[in-house]
C-alpha positions as CSV (number, residue, x, y, z in Angstrom):
1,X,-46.8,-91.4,29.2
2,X,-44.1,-93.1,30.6
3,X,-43.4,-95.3,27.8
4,X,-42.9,-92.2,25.7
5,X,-40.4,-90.6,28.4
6,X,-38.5,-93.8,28.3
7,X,-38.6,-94.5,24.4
8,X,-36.9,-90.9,24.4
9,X,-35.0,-91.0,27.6
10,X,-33.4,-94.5,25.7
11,X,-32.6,-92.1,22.1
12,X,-30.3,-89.7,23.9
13,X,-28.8,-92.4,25.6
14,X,-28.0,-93.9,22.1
15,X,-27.2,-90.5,20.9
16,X,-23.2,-90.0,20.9
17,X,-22.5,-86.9,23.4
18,X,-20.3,-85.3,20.4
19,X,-23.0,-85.9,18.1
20,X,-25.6,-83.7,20.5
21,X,-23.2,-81.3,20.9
22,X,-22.9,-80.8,16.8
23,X,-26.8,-81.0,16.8
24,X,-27.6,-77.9,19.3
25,X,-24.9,-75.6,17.4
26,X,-24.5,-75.3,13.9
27,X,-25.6,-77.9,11.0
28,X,-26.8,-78.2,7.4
29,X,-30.4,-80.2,6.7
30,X,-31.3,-80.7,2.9
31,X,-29.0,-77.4,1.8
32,X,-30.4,-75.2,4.6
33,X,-28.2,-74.2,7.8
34,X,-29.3,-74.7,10.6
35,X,-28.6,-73.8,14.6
36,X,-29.8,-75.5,17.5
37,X,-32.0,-77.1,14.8
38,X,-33.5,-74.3,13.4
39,X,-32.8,-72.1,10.2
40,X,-30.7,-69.7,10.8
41,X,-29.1,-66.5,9.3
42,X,-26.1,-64.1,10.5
43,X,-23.4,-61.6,9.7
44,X,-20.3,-62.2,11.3
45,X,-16.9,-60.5,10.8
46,X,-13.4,-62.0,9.6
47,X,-10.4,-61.3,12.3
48,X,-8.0,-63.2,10.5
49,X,-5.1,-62.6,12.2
50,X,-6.5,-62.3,15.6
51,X,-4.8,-65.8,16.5
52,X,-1.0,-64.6,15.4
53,X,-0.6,-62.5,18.9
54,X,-2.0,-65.4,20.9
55,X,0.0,-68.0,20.1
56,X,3.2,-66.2,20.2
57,X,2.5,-64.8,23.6
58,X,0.0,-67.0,25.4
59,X,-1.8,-65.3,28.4
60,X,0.3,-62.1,27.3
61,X,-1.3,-61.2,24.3
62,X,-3.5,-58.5,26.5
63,X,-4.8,-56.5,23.1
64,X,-5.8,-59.7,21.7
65,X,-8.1,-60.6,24.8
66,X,-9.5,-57.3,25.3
67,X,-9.9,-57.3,21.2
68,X,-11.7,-60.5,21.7
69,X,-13.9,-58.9,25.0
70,X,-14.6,-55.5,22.5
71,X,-16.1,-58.1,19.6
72,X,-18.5,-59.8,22.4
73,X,-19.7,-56.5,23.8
74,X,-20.5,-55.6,20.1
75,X,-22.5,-59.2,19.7
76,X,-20.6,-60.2,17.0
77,X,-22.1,-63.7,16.3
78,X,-18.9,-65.0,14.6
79,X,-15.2,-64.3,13.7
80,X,-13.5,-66.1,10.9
81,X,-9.6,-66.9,11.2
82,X,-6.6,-68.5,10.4
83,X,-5.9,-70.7,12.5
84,X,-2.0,-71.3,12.3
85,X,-0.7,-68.1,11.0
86,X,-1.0,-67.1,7.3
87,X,2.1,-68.9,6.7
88,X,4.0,-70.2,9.2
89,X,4.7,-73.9,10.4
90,X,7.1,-73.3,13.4
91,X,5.9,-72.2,16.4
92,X,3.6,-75.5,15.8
93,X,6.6,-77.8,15.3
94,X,8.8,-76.2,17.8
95,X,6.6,-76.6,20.6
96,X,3.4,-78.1,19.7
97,X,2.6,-78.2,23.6
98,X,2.4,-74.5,23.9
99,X,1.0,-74.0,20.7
100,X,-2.1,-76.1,21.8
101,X,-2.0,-74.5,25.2
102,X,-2.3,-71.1,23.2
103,X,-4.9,-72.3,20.7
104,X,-6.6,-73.3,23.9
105,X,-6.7,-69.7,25.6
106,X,-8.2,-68.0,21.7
107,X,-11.0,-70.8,21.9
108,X,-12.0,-70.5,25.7
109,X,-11.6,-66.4,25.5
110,X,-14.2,-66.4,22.4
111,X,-16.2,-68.8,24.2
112,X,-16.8,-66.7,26.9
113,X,-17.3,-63.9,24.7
114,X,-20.3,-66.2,23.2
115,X,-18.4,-65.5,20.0
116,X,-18.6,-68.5,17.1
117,X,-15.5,-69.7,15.3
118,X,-14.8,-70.2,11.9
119,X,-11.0,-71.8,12.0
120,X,-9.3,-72.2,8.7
121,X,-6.8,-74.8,9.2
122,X,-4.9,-74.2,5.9
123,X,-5.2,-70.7,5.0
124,X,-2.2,-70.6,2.3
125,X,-2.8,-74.5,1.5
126,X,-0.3,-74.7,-1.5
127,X,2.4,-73.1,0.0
128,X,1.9,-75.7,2.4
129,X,4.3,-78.9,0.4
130,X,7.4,-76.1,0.4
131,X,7.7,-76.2,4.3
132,X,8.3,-79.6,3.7
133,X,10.6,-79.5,0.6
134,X,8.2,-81.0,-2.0
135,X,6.0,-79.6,-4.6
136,X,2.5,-78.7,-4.7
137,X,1.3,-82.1,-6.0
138,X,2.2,-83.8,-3.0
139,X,-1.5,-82.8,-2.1
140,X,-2.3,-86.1,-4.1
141,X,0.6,-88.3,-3.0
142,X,-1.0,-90.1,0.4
143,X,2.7,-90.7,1.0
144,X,3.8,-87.4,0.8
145,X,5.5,-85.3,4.0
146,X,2.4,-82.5,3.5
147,X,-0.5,-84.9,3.5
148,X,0.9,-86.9,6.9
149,X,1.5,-83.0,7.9
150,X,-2.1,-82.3,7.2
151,X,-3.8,-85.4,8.3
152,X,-1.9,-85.2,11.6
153,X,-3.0,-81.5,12.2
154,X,-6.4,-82.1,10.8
155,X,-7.3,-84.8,13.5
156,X,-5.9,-83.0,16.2
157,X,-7.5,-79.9,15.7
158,X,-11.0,-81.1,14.9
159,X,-10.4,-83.8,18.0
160,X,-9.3,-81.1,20.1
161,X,-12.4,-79.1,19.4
162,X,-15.3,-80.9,18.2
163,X,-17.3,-80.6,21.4
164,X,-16.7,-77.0,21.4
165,X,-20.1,-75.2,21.1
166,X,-18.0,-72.1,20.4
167,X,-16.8,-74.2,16.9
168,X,-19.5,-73.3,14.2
169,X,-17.6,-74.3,11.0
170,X,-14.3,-76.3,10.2
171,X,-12.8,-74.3,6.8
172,X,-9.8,-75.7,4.6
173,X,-8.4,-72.7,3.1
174,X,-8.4,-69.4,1.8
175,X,-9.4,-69.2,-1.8
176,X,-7.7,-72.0,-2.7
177,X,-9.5,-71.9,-6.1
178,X,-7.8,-68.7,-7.5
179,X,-4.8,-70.4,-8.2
180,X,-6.1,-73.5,-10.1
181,X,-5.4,-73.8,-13.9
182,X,-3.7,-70.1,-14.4
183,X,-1.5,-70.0,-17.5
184,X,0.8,-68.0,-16.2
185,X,0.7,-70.2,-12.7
186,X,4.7,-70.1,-12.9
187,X,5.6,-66.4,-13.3
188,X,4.1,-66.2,-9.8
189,X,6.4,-68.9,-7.9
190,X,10.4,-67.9,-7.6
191,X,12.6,-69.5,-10.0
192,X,13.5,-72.4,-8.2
193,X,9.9,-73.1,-7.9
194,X,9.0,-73.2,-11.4
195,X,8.2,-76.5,-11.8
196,X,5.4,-78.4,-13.1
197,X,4.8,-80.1,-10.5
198,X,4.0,-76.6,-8.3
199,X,1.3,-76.4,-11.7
200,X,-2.3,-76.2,-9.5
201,X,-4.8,-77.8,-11.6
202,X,-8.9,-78.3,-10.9
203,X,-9.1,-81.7,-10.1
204,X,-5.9,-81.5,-8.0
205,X,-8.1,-79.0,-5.6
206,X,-11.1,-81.0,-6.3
207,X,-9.2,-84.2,-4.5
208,X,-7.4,-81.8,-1.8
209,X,-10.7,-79.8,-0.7
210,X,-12.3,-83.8,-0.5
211,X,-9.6,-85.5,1.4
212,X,-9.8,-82.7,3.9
213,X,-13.4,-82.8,4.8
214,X,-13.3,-86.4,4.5
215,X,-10.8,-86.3,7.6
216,X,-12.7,-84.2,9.2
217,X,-15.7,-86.6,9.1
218,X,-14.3,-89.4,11.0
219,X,-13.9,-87.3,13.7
220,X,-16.8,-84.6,13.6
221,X,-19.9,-86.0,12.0
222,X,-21.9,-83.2,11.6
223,X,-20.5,-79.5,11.7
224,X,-20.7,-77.6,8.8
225,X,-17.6,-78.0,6.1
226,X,-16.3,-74.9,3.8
227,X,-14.0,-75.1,1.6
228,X,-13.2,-71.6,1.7
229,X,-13.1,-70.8,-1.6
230,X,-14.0,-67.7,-3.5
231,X,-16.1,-67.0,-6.7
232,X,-15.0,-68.6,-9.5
233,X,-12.8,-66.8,-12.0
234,X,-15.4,-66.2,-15.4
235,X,-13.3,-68.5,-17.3
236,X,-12.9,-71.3,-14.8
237,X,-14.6,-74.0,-16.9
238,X,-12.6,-73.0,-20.0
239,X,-9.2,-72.7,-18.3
240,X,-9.7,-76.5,-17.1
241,X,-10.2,-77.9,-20.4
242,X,-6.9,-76.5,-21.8
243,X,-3.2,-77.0,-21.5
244,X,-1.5,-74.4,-19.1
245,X,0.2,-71.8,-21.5
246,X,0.5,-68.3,-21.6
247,X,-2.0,-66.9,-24.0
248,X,-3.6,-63.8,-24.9
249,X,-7.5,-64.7,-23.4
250,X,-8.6,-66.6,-20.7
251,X,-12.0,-67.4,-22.2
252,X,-15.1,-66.7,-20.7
253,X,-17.7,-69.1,-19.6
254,X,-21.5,-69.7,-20.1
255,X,-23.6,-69.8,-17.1
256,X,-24.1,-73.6,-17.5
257,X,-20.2,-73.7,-17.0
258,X,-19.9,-71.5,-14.5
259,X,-22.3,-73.1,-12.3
260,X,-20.0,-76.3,-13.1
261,X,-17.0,-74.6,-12.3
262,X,-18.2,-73.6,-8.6
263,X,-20.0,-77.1,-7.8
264,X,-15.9,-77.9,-8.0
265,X,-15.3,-76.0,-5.2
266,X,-17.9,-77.6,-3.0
267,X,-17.1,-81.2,-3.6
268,X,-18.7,-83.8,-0.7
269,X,-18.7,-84.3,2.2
270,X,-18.3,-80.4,2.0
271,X,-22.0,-79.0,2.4
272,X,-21.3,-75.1,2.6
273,X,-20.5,-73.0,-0.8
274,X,-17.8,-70.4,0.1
275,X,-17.7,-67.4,-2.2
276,X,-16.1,-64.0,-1.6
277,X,-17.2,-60.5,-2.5
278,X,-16.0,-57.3,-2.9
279,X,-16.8,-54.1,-4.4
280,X,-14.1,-51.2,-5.2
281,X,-15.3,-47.6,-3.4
282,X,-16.7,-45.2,-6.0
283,X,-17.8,-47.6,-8.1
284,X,-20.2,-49.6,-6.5
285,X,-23.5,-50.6,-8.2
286,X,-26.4,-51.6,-6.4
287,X,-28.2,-53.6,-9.3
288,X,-24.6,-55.0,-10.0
289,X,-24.2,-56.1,-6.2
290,X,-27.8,-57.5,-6.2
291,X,-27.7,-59.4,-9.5
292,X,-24.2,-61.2,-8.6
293,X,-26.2,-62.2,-4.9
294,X,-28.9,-63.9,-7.2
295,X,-27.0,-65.5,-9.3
296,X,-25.0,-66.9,-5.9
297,X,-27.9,-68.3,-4.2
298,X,-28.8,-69.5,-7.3
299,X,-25.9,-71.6,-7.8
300,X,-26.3,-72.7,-3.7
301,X,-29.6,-73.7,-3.7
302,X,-28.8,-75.8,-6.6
303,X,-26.0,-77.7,-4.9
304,X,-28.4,-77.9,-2.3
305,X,-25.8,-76.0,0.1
306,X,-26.4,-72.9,2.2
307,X,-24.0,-69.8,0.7
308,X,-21.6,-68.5,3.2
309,X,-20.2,-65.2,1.6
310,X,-16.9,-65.8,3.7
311,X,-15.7,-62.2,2.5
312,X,-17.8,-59.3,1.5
313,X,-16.3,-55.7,1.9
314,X,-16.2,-52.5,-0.3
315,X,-12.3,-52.4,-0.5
316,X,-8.9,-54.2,-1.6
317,X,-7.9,-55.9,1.4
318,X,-5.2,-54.3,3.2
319,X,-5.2,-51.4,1.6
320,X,-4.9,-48.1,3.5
321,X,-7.5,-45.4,3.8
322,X,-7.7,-43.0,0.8
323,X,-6.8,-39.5,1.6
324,X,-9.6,-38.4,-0.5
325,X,-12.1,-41.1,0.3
326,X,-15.7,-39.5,0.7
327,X,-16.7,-41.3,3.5
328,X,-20.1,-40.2,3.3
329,X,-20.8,-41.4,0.0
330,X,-18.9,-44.8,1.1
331,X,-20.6,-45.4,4.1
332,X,-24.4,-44.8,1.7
333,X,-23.4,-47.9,-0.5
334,X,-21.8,-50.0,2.5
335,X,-25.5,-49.7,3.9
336,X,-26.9,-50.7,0.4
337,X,-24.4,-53.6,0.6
338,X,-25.8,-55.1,3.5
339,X,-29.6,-54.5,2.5
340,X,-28.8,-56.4,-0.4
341,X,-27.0,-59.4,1.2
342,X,-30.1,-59.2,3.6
343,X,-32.5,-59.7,0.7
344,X,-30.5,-62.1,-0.6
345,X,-31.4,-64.3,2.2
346,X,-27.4,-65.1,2.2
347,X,-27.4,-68.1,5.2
348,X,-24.1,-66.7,6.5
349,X,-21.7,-63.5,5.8
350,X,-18.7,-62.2,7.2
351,X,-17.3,-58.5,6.8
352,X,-14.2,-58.2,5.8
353,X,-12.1,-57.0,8.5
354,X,-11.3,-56.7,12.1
355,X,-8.3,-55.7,13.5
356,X,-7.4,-55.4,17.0
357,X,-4.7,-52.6,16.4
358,X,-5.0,-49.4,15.3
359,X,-3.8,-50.0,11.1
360,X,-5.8,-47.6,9.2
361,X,-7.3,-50.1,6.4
362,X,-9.7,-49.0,4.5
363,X,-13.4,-50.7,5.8
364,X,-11.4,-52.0,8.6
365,X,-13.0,-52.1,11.9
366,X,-11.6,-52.2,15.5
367,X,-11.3,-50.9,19.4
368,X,-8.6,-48.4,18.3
369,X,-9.5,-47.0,14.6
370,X,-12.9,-45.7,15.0
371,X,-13.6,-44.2,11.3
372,X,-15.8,-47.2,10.1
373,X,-16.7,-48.5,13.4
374,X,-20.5,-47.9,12.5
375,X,-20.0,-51.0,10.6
376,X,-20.7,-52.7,13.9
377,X,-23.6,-51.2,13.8
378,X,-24.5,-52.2,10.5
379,X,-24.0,-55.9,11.6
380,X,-26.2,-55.5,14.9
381,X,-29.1,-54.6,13.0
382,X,-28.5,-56.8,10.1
383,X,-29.1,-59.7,13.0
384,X,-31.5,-58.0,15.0
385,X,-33.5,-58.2,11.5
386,X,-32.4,-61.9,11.6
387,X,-33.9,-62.2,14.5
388,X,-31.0,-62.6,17.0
């Protein structure tokens, strides 16, 4: 017996303390996802811009904090957010000490909330090169302002907070895949911006989404990687194979392709597949809902990567509340919606959205507008069923 206590006393010695820390919180084993080494299944919620009041006023930001308290009390197992504002450099460059010092305060109040993080370091990634003056293919130019901009913030953020229980998954960027290969690509960008170069193509987000979790694992060997992508448009497959011109179809793709397509958007070391999901009120369709889940997992299980359905909602995002919106009727399918994800056996989900103020969105929840709060309900028992 004592031989055995030393044989194992000697394999946590030779265990790296960070790489315990990653092994009791979140990790993926042969496609499944795992916590504290066991499988594991939740619904969390996405509080996007929960960070923006906390790093511009530091221990001020009192309806952030108590936000952050009301999202504990509620057992929320997870929030996902951006982590540096949807779009804005600044307040990082300006004073990167108080930056970090506010970062610090968002991950120590959700740690004491026992609330997991999702942090999505990039979360517009390709407006990224025009804070620096350069165009969107700098992505692929080592040498480039953005990607010294990117490694540098990379490597101090997962550094900063790889030992962080509280840190569940590190996330690139926020559907970074929409924008790949569009014809019309241009008509979107101002017209000092239409330039080939700002032309996003597959394999240019192919190489970004890989350099980026490859950074990451130098430094954090085991958390969980998204890429943060959604679903991929239906003629993803097609729109790579073709010059980028306006044109009167997109194509469509077969399923062979359009599993192709989203294996794109999970290239390795990434080892989650990120899609996002949302249904328009009054139209939803349970077999609908329940046949895209399939055909999800589907696509997962064959990359051998858990699914995390990063959005899911029954709205547009950031729209306001219908005058006419009959909420019994909504509130019926938002139920169906997360039996369905449940079946699904979806490894992770997160509800799209919290807000800490009172902006009446449509399907948003929050401490101060109360008209969909039963959607925290609908989480707690989706993990209670989980068996949290």
């Amino acid at each position: 017996m004592g031989r055995i206590w030393i044989a194992a006393l000697l394999c946590i010695a030779a265990t790296p303390p960070a790489a315990l820390a990653a092994q009791r919180g979140l990790t993926v084993r042969g496609g499944v996802l795992l916590k504290d080494g066991k499988p594991y299944r939740a619904v969390g919620i996405n509080a996007v811009a929960l960070a923006d009041d906390i790093l511009a006023k530091g221990e001020a930001a009192a309806q952030s904090f108590r936000a952050i308290q009301y999202l504990g009390d509620k057992k929320i197992p997870f929030i996902r957010f951006w982590a540096s504002y949807f779009d804005n450099w600044k307040p990082y460059y300006e004073d990167p000490k108080r930056y970090w010092h506010n970062m610090d305060l968002l991950v120590a109040a959700c740690e004491k909330a026992h609330i997991g993080l999702v942090p999505t370091l990039f979360w517009n990634a390709w407006t990224v090169p025009f804070y620096f003056g350069e165009f969107r293919s700098a992505w692929l130019d080592e040498d480039s302002k953005t990607r010294a901009f990117a490694r540098q913030y990379t490597r101090e953020f997962v550094s900063r907070y790889k030992n962080r229980r509280t840190v569940w998954i590190w996330e690139f960027a926020n559907e970074d895949n929409l924008a790949w290969d569009l014809p019309n690509a241009l008509t979107f960008l101002p017209q000092a911006r239409r330039d080939s170069r700002n032309i996003v193509r597959s394999y240019m987000g192919i190489l970004t989404e890989r350099t980026f979790a490859r950074e990451i694992r130098k430094i954090d060997h085991t958390r969980p990687i998204s890429s943060g992508a959604s679903e991929v448009r239906p003629g993803q497959f097609h729109l790579a194979s073709i010059p980028i011109k306006p044109g009167p179809g997109w194509g469509e793709d077969t399923p062979e392709q359009a599993a192709e397509a989203t294996a794109w958007t999970a290239p390795a070391p990434i080892d989650i597949l990120s899609m996002h999901h949302y249904e328009k009120p009054g139209q939803y369709n349970p077999a609908a809902v329940r046949d895209w889940l399939r055909t999800a997992g589907e696509r997962a299980a064959a990359l051998k990567r858990p699914l995390f359905l990063g959005e899911f909602g029954m709205l547009m995002p950031w729209a306001h509340t219908p005058a006419d919106l009959d909420d019994a009727a909504y509130r019926k399918a938002l139920n169906d919606y997360f039996d369905a994800i449940f079946d699904s056996r979806t490894a992770l989900a997160a509800y799209w959205a919290f807000a800490p103020d009172s902006k009446p969105y449509i399907g948003t929840v929050g401490p101060e507008y109360k008209r969909f709060e039963y959607v925290m309900d609908l989480i707690a028992e989706y993990n209670l069923k989980c068996g949290r």
